[in-house]
C-alpha positions, 0 to 999 in steps of 0.5 A, a space after each residue: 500500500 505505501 513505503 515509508 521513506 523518510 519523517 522529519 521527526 528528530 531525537 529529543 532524548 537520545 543522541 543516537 538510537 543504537 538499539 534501532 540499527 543494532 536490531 537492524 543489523 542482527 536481522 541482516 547478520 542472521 539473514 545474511 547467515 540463514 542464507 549462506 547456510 544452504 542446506 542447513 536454512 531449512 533447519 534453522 527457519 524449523 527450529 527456531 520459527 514458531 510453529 503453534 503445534 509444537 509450542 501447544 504440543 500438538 505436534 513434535 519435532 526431529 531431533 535435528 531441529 530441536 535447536 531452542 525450547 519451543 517458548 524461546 520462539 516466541 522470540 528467536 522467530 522474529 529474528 528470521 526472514 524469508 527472502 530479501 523483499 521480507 528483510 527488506 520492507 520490515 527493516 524500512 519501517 524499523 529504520 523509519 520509525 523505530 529511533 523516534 520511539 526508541 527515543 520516547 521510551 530509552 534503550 532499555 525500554 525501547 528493547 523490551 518494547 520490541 520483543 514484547 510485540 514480537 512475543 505478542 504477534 506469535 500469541 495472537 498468531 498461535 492462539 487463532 492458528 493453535 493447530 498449525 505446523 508451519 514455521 511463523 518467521 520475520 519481524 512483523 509484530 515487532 513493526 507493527 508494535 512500533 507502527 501503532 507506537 508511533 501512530 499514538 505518539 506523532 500522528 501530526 508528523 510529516 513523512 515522506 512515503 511512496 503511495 502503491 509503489 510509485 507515487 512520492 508524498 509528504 503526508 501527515 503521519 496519522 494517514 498512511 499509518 490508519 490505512 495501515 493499521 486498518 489493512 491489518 485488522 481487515 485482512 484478519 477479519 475477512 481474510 487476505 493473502 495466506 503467505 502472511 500472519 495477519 493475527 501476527 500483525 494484530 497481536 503486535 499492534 495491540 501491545 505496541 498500542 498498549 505498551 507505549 503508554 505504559 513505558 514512555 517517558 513521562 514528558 512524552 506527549 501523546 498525540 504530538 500535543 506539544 511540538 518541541 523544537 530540535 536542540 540544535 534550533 535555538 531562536 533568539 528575539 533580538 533586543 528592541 532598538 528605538 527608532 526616532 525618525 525626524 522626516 516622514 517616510 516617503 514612498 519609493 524610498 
């Protein structure tokens, strides 16, 4: 529906969103890793995916896959991606949005956040799917998590996003962002594309929805209700000079 390119939204509380890009570069590392493995991928996406049926135990698996305790997948599957396209998209959104919310909740936090919104993703996931036996990989429900947080935090704010592809906008926020999040709830009801986990998706848009206001930081608005400048803008009045003027102005002067 759109791609997210750029906000113009700065840091307040953090000089750098370190935890963001770690994030980032532990799902390239691990997707770099997963696809060099060849014949080993399989194993890897198996054994450390979510799979319902295993974690409710419905199912079991080989012992050869039996990497993790199934409860750690509820974490080490958002780590997984399918292809580069899959990689590519949820670290857009990650890289986007995610250092304004790391800003308005801390390192510490913002790390908890993530993880709490993947491990939700899994359990909406496994709770509608609890009989499944494919693997649930990919950090959507941490994105999703991060997307509501920003929806609830800066929705006034201008990003630029490329509409169906193809077509460049500078919009607020809260209008790609609904759209979005609308899709996600629609496509859960009514059913959309298989391929994807739409509960995984929901289940993270619910906790970030809920998890944001309990673990930001106490001056965080909600809302964008207070614009604060950037601290390398500072605006100085200049001091009031007398003027006395002893002819009238005249015009073309």
């Amino acid at each position: 529906m759109f791609i997210p390119l750029h906000d113009a939204n700065s840091l307040k509380y953090i000089k750098l969103q370190y935890v963001t890009l770690s994030l980032i570069a532990l799902n390239v590392i691990i997707f770099a890793l997963t696809s060099i493995a060849g014949d080993h991928a399989e194993a890897t996406i198996i054994g450390l995916g979510y799979i319902p049926a295993i974690v409710h135990d419905l199912a079991a698996l080989p012992a050869a896959y039996d990497i993790v305790p199934p409860n750690a997948t509820y974490i080490t599957y958002a780590f997984l991606h399918a292809d580069i396209f899959h990689l590519g998209g949820n670290m857009l959104f990650l890289c986007v949005f995610g250092d304004n919310i790391e800003d308005a909740l801390g390192h510490v936090k913002f790390l908890i956040f993530y993880l709490l919104c993947a491990a939700a993703g899994a359990l909406l996931h496994g709770v509608i799917l609890p009989d499944s036996e494919a693997p649930l990989i990919g950090a959507s429900g941490a994105i999703a998590g991060i997307v509501a947080a920003y929806l609830i935090l800066h929705p006034r704010v201008k990003v630029w996003v490329l509409a169906f592809g193809r077509i460049p906008l500078r919009i607020p926020a809260i209008y790609p962002l609904v759209l979005w999040v609308a899709l996600q709830f629609g496509m859960l009801l009514w059913g959309g594309d298989e391929q994807i986990s739409w509960p995984a998706h929901v289940g993270g848009i619910i906790a970030g929805a809920l998890l944001i206001l309990i673990l930001k930081r106490r001056n965080v608005p909600l809302f964008d209700r207070a614009i604060v400048s950037p601290r390398a803008v500072v605006v100085e009045k200049e001091p009031a000079i007398a003027v006395t003027q002893t002819e009238p102005a005249k015009w073309g002067r």
